[in-house]
BALOZA-942306 format. One record per residue (C-alpha): x, y, z; residue number from 1; residue in three letters. Coordinates in nm, 3 decimals, m for minus. Layout:
BEGIN
+---------+---------+---------+-----+------+
|      xx |      yy |      zz | pos | code |
+---------+---------+---------+-----+------+
|       X |       Y |       Z | NUM |  ALA |
...
+---------+---------+---------+-----+------+
% end
This chain:
BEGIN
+---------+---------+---------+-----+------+
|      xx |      yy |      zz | pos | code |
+---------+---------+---------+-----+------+
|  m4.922 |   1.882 |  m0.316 |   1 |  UNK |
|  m4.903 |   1.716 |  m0.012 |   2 |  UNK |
|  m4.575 |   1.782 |   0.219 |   3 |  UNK |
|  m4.404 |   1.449 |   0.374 |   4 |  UNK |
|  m4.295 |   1.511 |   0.728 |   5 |  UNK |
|  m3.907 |   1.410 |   0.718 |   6 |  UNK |
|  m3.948 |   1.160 |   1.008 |   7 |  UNK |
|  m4.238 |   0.967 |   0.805 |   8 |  UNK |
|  m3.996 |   0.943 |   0.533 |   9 |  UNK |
|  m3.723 |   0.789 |   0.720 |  10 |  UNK |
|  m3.962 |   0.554 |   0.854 |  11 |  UNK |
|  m4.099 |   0.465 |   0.536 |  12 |  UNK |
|  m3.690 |   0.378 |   0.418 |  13 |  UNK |
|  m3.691 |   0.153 |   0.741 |  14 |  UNK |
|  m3.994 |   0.002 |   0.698 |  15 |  UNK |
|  m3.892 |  m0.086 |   0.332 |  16 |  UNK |
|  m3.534 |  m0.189 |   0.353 |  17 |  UNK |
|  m3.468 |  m0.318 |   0.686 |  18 |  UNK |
|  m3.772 |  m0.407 |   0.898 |  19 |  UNK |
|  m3.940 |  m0.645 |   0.633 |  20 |  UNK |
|  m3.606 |  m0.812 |   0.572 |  21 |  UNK |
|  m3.462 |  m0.825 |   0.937 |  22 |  UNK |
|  m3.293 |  m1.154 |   0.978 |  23 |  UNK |
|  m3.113 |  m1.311 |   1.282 |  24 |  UNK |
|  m2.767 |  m1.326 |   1.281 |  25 |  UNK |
|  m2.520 |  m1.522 |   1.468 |  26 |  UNK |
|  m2.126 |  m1.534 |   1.402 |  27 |  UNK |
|  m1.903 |  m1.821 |   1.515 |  28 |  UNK |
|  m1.511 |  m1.791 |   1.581 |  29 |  UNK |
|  m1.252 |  m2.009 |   1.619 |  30 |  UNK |
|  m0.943 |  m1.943 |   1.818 |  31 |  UNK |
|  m0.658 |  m2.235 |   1.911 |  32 |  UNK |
|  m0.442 |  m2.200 |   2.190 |  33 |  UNK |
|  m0.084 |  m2.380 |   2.153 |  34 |  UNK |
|   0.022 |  m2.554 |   2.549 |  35 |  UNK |
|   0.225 |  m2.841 |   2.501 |  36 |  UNK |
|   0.507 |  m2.936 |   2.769 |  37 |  UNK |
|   0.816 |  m2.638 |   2.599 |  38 |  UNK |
|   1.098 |  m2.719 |   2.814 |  39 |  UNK |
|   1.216 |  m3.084 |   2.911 |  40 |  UNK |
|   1.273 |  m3.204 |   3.249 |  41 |  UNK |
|   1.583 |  m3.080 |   3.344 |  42 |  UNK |
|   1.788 |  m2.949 |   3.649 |  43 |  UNK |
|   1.984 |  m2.694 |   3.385 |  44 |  UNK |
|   2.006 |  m2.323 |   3.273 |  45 |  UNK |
|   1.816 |  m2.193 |   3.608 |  46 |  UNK |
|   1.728 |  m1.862 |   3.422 |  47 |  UNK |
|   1.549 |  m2.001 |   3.202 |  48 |  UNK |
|   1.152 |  m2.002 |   3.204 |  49 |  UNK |
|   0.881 |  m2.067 |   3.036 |  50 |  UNK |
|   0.799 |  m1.687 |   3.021 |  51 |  UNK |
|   1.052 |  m1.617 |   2.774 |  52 |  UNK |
|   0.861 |  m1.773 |   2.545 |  53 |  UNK |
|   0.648 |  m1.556 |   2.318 |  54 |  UNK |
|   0.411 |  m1.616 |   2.060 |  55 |  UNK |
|   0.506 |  m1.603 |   1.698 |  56 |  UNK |
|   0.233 |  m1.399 |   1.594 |  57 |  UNK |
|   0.326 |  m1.139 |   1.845 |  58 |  UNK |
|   0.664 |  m1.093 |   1.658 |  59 |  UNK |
|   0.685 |  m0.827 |   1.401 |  60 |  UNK |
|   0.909 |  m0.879 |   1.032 |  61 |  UNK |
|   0.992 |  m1.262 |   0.896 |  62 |  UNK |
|   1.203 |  m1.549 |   1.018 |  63 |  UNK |
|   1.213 |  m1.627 |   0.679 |  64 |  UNK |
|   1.676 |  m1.751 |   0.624 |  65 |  UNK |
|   1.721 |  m1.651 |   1.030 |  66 |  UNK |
|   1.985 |  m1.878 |   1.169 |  67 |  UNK |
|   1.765 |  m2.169 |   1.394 |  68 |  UNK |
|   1.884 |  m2.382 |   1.683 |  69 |  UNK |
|   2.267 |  m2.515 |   1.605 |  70 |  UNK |
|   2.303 |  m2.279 |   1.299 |  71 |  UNK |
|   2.358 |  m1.994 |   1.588 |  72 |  UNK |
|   2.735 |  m1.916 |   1.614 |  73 |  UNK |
|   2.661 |  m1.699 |   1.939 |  74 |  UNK |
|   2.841 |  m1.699 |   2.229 |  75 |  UNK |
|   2.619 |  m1.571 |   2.436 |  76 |  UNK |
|   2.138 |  m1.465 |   2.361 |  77 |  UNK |
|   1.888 |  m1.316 |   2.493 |  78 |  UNK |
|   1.584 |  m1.444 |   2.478 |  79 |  UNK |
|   1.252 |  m1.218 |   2.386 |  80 |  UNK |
|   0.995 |  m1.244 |   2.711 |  81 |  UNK |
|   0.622 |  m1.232 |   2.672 |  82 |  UNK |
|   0.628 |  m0.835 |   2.783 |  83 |  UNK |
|   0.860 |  m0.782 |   2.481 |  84 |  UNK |
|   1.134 |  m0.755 |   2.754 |  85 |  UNK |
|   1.491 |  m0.909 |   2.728 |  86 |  UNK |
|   1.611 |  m1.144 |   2.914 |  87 |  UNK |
|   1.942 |  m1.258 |   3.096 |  88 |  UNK |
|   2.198 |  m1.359 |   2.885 |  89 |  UNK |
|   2.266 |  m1.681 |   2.845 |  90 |  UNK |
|   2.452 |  m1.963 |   2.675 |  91 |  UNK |
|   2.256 |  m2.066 |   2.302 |  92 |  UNK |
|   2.317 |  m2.456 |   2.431 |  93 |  UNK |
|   2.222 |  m2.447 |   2.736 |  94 |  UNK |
|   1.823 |  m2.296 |   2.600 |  95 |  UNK |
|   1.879 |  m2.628 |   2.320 |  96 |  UNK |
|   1.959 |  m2.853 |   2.625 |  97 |  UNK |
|   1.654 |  m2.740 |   2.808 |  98 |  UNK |
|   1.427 |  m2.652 |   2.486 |  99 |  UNK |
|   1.135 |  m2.926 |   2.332 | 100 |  UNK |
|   1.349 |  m2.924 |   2.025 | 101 |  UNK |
|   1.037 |  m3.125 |   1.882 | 102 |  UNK |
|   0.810 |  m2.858 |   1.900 | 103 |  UNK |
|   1.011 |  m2.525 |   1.920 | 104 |  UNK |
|   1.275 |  m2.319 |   1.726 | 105 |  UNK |
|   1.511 |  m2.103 |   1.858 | 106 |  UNK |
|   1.542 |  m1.851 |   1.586 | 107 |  UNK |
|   1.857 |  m1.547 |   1.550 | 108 |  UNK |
|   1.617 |  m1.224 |   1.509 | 109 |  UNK |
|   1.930 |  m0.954 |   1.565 | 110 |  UNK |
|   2.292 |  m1.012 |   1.384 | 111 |  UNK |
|   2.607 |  m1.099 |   1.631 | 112 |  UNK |
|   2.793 |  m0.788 |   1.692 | 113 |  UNK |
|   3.125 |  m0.841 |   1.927 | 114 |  UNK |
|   3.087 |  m0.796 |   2.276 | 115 |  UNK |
|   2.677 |  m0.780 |   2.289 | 116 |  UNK |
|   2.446 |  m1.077 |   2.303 | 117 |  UNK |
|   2.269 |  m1.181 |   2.006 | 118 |  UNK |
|   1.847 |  m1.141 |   2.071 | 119 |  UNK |
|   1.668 |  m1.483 |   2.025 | 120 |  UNK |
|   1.357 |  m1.610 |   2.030 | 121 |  UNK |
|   1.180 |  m1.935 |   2.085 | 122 |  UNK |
|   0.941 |  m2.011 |   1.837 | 123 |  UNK |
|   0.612 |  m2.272 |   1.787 | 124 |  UNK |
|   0.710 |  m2.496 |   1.444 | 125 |  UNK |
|   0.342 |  m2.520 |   1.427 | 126 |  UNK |
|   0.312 |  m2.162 |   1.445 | 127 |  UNK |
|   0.598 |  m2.062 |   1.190 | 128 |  UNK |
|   0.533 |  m2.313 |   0.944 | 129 |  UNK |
|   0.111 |  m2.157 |   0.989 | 130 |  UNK |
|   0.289 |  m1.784 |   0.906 | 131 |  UNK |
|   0.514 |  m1.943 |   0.608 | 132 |  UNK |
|   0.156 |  m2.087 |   0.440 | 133 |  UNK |
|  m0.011 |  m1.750 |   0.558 | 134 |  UNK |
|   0.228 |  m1.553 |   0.358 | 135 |  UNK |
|   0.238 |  m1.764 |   0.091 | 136 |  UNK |
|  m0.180 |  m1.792 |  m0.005 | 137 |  UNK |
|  m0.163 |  m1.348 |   0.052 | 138 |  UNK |
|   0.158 |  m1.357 |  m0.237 | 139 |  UNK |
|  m0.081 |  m1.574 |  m0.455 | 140 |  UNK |
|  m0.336 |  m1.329 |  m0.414 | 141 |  UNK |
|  m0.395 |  m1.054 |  m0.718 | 142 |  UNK |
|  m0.433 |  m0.719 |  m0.596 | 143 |  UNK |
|  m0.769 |  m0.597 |  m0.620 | 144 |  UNK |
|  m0.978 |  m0.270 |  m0.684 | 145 |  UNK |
|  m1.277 |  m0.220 |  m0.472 | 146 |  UNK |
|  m1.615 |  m0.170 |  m0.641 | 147 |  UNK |
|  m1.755 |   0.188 |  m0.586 | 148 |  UNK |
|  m2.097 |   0.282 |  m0.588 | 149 |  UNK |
|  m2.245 |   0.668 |  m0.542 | 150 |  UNK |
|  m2.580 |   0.754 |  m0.403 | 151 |  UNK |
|  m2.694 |   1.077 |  m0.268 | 152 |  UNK |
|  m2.847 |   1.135 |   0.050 | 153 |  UNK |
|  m3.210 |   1.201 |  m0.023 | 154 |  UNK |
|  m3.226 |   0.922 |  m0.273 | 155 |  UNK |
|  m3.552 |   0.768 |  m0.387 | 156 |  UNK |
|  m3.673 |   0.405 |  m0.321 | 157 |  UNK |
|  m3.696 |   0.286 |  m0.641 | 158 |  UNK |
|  m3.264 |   0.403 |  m0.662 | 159 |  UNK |
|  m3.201 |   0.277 |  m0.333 | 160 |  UNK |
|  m3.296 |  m0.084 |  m0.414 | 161 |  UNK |
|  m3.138 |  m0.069 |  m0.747 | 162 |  UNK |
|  m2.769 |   0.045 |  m0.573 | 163 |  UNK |
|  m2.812 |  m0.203 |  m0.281 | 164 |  UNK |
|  m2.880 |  m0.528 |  m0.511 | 165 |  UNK |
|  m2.542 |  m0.432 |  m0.675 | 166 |  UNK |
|  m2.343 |  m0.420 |  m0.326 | 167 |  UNK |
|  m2.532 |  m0.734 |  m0.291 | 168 |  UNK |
|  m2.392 |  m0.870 |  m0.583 | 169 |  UNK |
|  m2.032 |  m0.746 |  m0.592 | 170 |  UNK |
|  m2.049 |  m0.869 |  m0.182 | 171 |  UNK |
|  m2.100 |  m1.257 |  m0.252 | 172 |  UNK |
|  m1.820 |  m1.265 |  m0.545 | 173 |  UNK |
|  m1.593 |  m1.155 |  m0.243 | 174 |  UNK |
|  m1.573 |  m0.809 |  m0.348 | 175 |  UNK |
|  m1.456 |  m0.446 |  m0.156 | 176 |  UNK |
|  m1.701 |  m0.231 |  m0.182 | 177 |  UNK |
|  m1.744 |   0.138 |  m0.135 | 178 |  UNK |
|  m2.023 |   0.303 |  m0.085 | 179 |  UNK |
|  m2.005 |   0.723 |  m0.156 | 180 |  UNK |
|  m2.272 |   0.934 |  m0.034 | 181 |  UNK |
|  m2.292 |   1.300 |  m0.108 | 182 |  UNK |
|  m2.564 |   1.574 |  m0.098 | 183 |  UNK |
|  m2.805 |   1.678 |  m0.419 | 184 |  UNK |
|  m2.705 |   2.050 |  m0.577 | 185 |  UNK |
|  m3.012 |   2.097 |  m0.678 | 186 |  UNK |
|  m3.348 |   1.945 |  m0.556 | 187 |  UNK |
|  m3.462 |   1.887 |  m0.187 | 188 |  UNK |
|  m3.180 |   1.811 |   0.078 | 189 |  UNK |
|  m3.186 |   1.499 |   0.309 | 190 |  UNK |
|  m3.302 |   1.570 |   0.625 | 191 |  UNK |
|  m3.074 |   1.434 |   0.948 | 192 |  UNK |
|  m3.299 |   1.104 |   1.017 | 193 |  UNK |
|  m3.323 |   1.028 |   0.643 | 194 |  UNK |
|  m2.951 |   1.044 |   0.652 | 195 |  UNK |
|  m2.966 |   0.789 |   0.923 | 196 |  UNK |
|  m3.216 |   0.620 |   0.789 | 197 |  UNK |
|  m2.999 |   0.552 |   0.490 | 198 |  UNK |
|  m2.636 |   0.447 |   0.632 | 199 |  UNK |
|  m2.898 |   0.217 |   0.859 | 200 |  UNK |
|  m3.050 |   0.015 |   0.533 | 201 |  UNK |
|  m2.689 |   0.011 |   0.362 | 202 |  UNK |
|  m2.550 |  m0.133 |   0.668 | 203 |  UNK |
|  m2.826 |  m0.397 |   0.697 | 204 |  UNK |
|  m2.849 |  m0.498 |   0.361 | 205 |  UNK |
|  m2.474 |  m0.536 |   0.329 | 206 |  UNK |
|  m2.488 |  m0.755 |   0.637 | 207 |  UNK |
|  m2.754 |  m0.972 |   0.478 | 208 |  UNK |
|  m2.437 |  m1.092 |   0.252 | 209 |  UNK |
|  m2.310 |  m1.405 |   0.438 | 210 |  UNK |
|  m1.948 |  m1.355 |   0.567 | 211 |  UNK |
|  m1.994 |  m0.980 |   0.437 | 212 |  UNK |
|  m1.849 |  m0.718 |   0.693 | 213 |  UNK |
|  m1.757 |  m0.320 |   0.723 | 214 |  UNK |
|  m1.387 |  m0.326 |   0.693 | 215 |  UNK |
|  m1.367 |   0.000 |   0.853 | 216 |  UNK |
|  m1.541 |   0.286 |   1.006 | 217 |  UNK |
|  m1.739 |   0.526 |   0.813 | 218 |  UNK |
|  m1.508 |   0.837 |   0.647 | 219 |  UNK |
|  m1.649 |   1.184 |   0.580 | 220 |  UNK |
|  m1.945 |   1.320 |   0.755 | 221 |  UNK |
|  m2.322 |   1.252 |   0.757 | 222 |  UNK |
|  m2.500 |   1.499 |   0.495 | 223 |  UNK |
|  m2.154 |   1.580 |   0.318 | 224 |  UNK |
|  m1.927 |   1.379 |   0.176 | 225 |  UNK |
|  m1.926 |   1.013 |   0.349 | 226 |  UNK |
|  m1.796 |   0.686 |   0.263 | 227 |  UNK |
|  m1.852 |   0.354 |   0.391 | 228 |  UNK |
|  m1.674 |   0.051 |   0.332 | 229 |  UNK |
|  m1.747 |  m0.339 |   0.280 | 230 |  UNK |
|  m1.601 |  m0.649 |   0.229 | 231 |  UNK |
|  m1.710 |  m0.953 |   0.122 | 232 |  UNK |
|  m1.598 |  m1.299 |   0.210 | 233 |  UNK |
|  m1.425 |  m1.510 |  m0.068 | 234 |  UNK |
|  m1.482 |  m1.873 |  m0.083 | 235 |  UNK |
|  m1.262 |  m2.172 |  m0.172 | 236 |  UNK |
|  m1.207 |  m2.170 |  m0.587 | 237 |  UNK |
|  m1.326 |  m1.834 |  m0.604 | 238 |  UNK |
|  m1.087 |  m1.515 |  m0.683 | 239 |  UNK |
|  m1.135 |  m1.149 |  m0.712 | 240 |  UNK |
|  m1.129 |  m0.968 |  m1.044 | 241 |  UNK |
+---------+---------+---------+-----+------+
% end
């Protein structure tokens, strides 16, 4: 019976999986700055700057029924700055006198309590009405169960292939997908560059899935219990189940 040096083996599960296959990959983003003129042209409210002025994303919890613009009984705001800072307090119509009431919101974010000024922020429409359809597509959205899928660590080729063609699968119908790998109790034990090997072909295989990703970094330990985790992309008119 002929012995198979571990690192032939790993090579062979390269060779196999990911070298024969090997495809170039290239990812595109797309990120949009908002700049438009925020303030008007005006001599008023000196303490007021453009540097109050942070971005909606950057703000944590709703604006969903917050008091906006005139609806703010105030006497006196503060305005959230771009370091998450407060600033002086001011007047709520002298910030609508100077504010591109076009463009921007000022929205209430803390209740009026006697004797303290009420925190404020100015707000992108464009932005807020962009977090109102946000929120609403992720409420339409069922809650879903990711697909799970054990192998063990010195798994054979024939297996292997079999296991990856379902990730495949479950990856282009927009699926989560976990991948469990855990050590035989009986029969031969993985060596350390088959283990490799392996989380190496799952990776690339998953990867071959356009708009697939790992959601998150690998749990567990290499030759023990480890998990890894995809997800695939869903397209327009397709759901989850």
């Amino acid at each position: 019976m002929r012995v198979q040096h571990p690192s032939s083996t790993a090579q062979a599960l390269l060779n196999v999986f990911v070298y024969a296959s090997r495809r170039n990959r290239q990812g595109s983003g797309r990120t949009t700055n908002l700049a438009p003129e925020q303030w008007r042209c005006t001599s008023g409210a000196p303490n007021l700057r453009p540097h109050h002025i942070r971005r909606y994303a950057d703000f944590r919890g709703t604006t969903d029924h917050r008091l906006r613009n005139a609806e703010i009984k105030a006497r006196e705001i503060q305005l959230v700055q771009a370091d998450g800072t407060l600033g002086p307090p001011t007047a709520p119509s002298h910030v609508l006198r100077t504010l591109n009431r076009t463009l921007y919101h000022l929205v209430q974010l803390s209740p009026s309590l006697p004797g303290k000024p009420t925190v404020c922020k100015i707000i992108s429409k464009e932005e807020l009405r962009e977090k109102e359809r946000t929120k609403a597509q992720t409420a339409r959205k069922p809650a879903v169960t990711a697909k799970q899928l054990e192998l063990n660590w010195a798994i054979d080729l024939n297996d292997l292939s079999h296991r990856l063609r379902k990730m495949q699968e479950f990856l282009s119908l927009g699926r989560s997908v976990e991948i469990v790998l855990a050590g035989r109790r009986k029969g031969r034990k993985a060596t350390s560059e088959e283990a490799k090997a392996v989380i190496k072909i799952i990776r690339a295989k998953a990867m071959e899935v356009e708009g697939a990703k790992e959601s998150k970094p690998m749990k567990g330990s290499m030759l023990q219990e480890a998990t890894l985790f995809f997800e695939g992309k869903v397209t327009k008119g397709e759901a989850k189940s």
